[in-house]
N, CA and C atoms as a LAMMPS dump frame, in Angstrom:
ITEM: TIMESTEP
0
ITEM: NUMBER OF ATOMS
324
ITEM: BOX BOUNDS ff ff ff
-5.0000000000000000e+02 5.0000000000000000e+02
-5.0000000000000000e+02 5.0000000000000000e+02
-5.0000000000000000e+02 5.0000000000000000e+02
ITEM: ATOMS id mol type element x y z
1 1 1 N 230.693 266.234 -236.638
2 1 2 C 230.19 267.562 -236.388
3 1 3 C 231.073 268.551 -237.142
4 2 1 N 230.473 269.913 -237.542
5 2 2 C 231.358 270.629 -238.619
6 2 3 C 231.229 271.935 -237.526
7 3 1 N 232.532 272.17 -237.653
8 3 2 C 232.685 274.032 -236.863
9 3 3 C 233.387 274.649 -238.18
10 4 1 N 233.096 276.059 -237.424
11 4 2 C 233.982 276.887 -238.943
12 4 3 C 234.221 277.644 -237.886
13 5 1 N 235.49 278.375 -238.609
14 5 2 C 236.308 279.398 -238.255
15 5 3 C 236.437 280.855 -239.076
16 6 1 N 236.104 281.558 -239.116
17 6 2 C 236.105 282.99 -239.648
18 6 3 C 237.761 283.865 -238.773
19 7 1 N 238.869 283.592 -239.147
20 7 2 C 239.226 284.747 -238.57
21 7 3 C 240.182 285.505 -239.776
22 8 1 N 240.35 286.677 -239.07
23 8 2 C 241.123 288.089 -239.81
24 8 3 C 242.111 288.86 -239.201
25 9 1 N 242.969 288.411 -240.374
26 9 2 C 244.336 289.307 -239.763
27 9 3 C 244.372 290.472 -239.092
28 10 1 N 245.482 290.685 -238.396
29 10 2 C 245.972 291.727 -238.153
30 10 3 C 246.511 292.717 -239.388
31 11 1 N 246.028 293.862 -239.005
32 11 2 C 246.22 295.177 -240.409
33 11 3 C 247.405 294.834 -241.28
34 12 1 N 248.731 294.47 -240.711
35 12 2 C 249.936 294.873 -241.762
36 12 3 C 249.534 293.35 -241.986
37 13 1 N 249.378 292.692 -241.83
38 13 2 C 249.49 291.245 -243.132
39 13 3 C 251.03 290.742 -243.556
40 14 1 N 251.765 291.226 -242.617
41 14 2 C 253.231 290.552 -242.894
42 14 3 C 253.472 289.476 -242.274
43 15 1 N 253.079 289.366 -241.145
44 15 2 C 252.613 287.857 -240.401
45 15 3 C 252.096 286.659 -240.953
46 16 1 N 251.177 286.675 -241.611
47 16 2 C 250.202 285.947 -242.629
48 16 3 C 251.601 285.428 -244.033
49 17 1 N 252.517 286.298 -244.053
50 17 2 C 253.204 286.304 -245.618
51 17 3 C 254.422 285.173 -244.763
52 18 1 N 254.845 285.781 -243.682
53 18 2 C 255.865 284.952 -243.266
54 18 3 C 255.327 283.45 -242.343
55 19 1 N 254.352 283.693 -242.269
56 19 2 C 254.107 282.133 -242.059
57 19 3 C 253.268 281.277 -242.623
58 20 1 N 253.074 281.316 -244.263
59 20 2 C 252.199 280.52 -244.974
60 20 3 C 252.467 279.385 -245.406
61 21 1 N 253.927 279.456 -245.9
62 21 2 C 254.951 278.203 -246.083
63 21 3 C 254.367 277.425 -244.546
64 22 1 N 254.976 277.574 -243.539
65 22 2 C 254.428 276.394 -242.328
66 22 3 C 253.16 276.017 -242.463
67 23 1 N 252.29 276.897 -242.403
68 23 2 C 251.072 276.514 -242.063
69 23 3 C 250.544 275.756 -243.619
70 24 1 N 250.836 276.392 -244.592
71 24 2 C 250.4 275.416 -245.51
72 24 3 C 250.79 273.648 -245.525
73 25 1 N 252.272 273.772 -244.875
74 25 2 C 253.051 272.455 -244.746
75 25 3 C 252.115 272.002 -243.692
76 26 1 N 251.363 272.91 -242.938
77 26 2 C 251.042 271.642 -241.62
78 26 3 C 249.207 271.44 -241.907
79 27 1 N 248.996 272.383 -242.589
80 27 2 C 247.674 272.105 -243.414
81 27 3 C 247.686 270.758 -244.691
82 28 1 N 248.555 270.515 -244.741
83 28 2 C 248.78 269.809 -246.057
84 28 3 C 248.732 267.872 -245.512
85 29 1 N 249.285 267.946 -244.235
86 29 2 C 249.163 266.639 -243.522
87 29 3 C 248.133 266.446 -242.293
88 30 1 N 247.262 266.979 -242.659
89 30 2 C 245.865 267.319 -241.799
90 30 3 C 244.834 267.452 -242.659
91 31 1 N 244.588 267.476 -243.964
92 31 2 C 243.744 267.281 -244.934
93 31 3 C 242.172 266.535 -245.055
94 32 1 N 242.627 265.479 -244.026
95 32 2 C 241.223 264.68 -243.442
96 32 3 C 239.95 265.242 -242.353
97 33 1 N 241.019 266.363 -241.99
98 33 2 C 240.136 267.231 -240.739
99 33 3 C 239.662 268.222 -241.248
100 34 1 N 239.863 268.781 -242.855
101 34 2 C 238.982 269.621 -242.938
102 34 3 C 238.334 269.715 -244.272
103 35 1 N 236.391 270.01 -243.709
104 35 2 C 236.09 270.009 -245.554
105 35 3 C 236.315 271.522 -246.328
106 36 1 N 236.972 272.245 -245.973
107 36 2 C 236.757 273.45 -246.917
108 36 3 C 237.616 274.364 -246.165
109 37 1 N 238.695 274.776 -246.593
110 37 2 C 239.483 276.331 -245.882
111 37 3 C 240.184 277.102 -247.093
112 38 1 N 240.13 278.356 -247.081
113 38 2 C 241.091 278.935 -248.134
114 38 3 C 240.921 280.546 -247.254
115 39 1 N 241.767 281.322 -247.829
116 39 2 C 241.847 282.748 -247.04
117 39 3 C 240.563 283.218 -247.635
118 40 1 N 240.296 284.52 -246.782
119 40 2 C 239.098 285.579 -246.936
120 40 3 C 240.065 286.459 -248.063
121 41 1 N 239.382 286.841 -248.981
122 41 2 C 239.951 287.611 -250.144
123 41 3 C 238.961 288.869 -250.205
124 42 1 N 239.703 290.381 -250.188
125 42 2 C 239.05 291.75 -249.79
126 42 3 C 239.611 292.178 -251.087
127 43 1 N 239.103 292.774 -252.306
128 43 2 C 240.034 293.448 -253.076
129 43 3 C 241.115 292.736 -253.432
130 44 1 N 241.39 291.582 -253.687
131 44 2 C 241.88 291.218 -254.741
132 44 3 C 243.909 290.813 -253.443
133 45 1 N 243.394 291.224 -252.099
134 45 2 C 244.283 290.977 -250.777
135 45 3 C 243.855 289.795 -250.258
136 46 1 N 244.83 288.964 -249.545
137 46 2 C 244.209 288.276 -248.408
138 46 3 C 244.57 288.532 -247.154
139 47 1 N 242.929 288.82 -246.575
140 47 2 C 242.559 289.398 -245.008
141 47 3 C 242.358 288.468 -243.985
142 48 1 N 241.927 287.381 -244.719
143 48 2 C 241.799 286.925 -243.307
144 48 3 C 242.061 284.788 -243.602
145 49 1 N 241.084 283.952 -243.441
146 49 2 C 240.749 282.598 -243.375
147 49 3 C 239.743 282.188 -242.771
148 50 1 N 239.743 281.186 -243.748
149 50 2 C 238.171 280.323 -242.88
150 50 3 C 238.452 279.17 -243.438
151 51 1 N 237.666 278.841 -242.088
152 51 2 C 238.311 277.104 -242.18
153 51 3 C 236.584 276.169 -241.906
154 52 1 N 236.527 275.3 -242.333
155 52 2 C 235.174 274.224 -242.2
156 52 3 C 235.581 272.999 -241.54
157 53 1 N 235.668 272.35 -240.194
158 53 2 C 236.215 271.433 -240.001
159 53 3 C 235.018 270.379 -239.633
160 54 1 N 235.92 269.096 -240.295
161 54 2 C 234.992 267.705 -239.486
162 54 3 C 235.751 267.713 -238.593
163 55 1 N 235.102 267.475 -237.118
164 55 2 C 235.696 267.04 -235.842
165 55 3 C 234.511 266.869 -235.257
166 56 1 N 235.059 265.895 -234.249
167 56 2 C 234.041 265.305 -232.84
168 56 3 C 234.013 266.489 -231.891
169 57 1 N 234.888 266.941 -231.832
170 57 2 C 234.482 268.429 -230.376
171 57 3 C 235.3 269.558 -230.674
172 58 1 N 234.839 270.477 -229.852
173 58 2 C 235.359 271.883 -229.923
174 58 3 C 236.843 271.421 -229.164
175 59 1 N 237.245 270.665 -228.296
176 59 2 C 238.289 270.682 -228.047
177 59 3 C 239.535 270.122 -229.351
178 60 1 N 238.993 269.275 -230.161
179 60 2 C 239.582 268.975 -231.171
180 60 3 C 240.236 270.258 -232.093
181 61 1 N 239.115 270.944 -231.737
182 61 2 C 238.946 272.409 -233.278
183 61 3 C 240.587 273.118 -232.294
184 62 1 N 240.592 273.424 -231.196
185 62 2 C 241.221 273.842 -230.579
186 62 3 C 242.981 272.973 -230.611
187 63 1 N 242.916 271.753 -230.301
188 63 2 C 243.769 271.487 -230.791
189 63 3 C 244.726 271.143 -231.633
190 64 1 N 243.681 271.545 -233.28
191 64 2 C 244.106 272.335 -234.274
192 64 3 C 245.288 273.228 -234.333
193 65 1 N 243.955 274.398 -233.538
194 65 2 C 244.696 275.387 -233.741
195 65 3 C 245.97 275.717 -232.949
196 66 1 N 245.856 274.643 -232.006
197 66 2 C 247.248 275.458 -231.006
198 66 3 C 248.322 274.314 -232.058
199 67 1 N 248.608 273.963 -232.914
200 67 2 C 249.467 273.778 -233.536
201 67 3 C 249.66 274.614 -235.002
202 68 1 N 248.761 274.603 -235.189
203 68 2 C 248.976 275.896 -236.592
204 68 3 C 249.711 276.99 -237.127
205 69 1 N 250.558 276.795 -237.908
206 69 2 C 251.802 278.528 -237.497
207 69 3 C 250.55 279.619 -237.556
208 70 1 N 249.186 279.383 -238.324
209 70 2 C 248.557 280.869 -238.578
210 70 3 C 248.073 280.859 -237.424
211 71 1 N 247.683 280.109 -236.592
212 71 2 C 247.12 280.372 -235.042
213 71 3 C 248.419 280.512 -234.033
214 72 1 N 249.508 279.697 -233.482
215 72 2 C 250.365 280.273 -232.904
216 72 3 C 251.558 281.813 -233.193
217 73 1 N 251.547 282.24 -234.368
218 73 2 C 252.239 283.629 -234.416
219 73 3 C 252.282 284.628 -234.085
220 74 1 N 250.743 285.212 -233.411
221 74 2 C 249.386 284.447 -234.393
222 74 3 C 249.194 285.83 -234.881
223 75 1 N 248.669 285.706 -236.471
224 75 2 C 248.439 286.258 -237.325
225 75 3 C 246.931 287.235 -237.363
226 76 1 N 246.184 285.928 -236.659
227 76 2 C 244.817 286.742 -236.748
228 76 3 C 244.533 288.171 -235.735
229 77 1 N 243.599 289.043 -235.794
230 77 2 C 242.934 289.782 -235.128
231 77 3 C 241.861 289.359 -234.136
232 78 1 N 241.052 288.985 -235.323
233 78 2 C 239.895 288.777 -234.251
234 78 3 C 239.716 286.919 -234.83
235 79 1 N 239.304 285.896 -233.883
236 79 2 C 238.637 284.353 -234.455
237 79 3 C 237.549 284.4 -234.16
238 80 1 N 236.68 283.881 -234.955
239 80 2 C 235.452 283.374 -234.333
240 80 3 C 234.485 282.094 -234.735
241 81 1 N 234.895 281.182 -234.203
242 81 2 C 234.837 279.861 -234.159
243 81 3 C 233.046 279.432 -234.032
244 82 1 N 232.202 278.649 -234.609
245 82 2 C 231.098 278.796 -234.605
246 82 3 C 230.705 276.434 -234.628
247 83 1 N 230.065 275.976 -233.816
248 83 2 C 229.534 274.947 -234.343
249 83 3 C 228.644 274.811 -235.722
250 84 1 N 228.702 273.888 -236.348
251 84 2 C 227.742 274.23 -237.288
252 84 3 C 226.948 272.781 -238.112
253 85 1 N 226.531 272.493 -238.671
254 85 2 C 225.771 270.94 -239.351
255 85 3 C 225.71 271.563 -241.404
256 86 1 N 226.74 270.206 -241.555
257 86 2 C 226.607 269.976 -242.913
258 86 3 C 225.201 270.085 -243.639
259 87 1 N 224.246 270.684 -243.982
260 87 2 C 223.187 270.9 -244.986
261 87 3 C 223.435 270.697 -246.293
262 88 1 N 224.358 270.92 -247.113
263 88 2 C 224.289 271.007 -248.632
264 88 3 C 225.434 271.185 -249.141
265 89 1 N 225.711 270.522 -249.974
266 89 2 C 225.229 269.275 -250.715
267 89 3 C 225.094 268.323 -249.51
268 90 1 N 223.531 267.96 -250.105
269 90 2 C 223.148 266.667 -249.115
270 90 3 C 224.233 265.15 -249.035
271 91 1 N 224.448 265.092 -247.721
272 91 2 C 225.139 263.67 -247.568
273 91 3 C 224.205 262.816 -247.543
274 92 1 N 223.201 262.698 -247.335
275 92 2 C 222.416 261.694 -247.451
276 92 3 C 221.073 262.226 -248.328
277 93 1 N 220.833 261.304 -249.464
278 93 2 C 219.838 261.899 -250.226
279 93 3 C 218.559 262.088 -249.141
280 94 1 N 217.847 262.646 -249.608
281 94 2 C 216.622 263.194 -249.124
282 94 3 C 216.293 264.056 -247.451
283 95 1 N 218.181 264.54 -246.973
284 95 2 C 218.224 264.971 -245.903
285 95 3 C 217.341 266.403 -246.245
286 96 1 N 217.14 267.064 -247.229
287 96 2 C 217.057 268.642 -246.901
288 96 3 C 215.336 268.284 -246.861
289 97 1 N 214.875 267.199 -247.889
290 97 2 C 213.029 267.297 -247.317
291 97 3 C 212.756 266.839 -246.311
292 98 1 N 213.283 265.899 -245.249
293 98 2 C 213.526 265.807 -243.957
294 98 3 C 213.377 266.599 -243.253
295 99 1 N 214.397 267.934 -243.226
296 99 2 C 214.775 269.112 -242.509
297 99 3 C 213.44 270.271 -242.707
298 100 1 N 213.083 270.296 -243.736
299 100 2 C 211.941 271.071 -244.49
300 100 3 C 210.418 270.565 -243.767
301 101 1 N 210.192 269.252 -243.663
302 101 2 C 209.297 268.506 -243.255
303 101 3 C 209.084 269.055 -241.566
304 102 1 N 210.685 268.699 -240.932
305 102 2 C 210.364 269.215 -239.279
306 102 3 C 210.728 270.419 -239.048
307 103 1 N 210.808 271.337 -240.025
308 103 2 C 210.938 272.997 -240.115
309 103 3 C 209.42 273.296 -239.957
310 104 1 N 208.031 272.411 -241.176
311 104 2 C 207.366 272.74 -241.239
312 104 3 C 206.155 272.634 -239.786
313 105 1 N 206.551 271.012 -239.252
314 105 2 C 206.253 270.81 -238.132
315 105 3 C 206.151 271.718 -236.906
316 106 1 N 207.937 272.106 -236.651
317 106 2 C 207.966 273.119 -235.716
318 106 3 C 207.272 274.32 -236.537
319 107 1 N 206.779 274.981 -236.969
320 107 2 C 206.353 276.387 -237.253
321 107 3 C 205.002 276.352 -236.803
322 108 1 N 203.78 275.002 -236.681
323 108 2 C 203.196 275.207 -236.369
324 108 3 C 202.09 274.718 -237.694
């Protein structure tokens, strides 16, 4: 199952500067848990992060984060954590005419 994470710093962004070294170190041996994270980039700043994780449950996503220097410092403002399903690029060929097929079904 894939969740994502959207969150955004707090205004001064000095938090984020002093703990990237950790969190990159602890991002770096956790690599299997996630398909896609890099910061939110505003103007050429970074505001915030987002993260794409494979995990079996929201409690997993969670116990992520309570080890993370960018989640325990914690850096962010606001998180907002969302379940979500891999669509594209298809993992399995012919998943999206599948999806299209019982899109068309349910509509009626």
């Amino acid at each position: 199952m894939s969740f994502v994470i959207i969150a955004r710093d707090k205004a001064e962004g000095t938090l984020r500067r002093r703990n990237r070294a950790a969190h990159l170190d602890y991002v770096a041996t956790r690599q299997d848990l996630i398909i896609y994270a890099g910061p939110l980039i505003e103007q050429g700043r970074m505001i915030g992060s987002l993260f794409v994780f494979d995990l079996d449950t929201r409690e997993a996503v969670d116990a992520y984060c309570a080890a993370d220097p960018y989640f325990t410092a914690p850096i962010f403002e606001s998180i907002e954590i969302y379940e979500s399903r891999w669509m594209v690029p298809e993992r399995k060929p012919g998943a999206l005419a599948t999806e299209a097929q019982k899109a068309r079904a349910d509509a009626g």
